[in-house]
N, C-alpha and C positions, 0 to 999 in steps of 0.2 A: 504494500500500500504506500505510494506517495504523501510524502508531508503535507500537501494538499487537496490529498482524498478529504472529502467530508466526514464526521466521525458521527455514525449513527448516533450515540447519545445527546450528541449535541443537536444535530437534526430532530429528531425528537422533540425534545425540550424546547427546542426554538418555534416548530409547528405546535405546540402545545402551549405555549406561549401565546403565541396570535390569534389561538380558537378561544383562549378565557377573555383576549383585551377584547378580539370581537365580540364574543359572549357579551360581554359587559354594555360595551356600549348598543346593543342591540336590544341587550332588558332595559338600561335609560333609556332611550328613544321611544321603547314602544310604551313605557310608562307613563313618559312627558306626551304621545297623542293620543292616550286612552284619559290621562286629567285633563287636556283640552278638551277632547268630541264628549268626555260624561260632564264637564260642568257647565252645560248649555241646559237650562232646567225649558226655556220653550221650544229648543232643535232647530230654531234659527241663529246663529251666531251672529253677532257684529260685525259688519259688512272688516273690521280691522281683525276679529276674532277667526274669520273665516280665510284670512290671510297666514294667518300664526296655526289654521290646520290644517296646511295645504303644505307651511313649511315642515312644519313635524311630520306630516305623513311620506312626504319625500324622503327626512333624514331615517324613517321608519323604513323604508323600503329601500335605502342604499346600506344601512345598516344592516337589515336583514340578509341581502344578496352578500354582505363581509363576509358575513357568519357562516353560512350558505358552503361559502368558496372556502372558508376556514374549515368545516367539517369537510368537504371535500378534501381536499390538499392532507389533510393528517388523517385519515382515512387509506386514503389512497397508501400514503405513505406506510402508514401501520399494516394495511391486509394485503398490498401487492408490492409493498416496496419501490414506490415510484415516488423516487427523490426531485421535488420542484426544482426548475432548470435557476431560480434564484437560491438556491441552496447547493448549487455541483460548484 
């Protein structure tokens, strides 16, 4: 093995790593657009309030596709051994 083969544990660790920070921000997101769209008590928001859940549902759904791609990649990695071409 060359001094700069990748060292599985570190690999590892590193995709394990990116699948919790995704994680994380995946649950604040979807937290911050579930208190915007439930604290509308009449289901119309303020024409400003309807801007502020249009941005959280966006940061919801690019957050979600993180996470997504983060189970993917350390999956992948873990049950067939296919090391991301940012990790060779």
């Amino acid at each position: 093995m060359s001094p700069s083969a990748p060292v599985p544990q570190k690999i590892e660790k590193a995709l394990h790593a990116e699948l919790e920070r995704t994680r994380r921000d995946y649950e604040a997101a979807r937290e911050k657009f579930h208190t915007l769209s439930s604290g509308i008590p009449s289901g119309l928001p303020h024409p400003d309030g309807s801007h502020r859940i249009q941005q959280a549902a966006r940061e919801y759904r690019s957050t979600l596709n993180a996470y997504a791609e983060s189970v993917r990649r350390f999956n992948d990695y873990i049950l067939k051994q296919v090391i991301p071409k940012d990790h060779l």
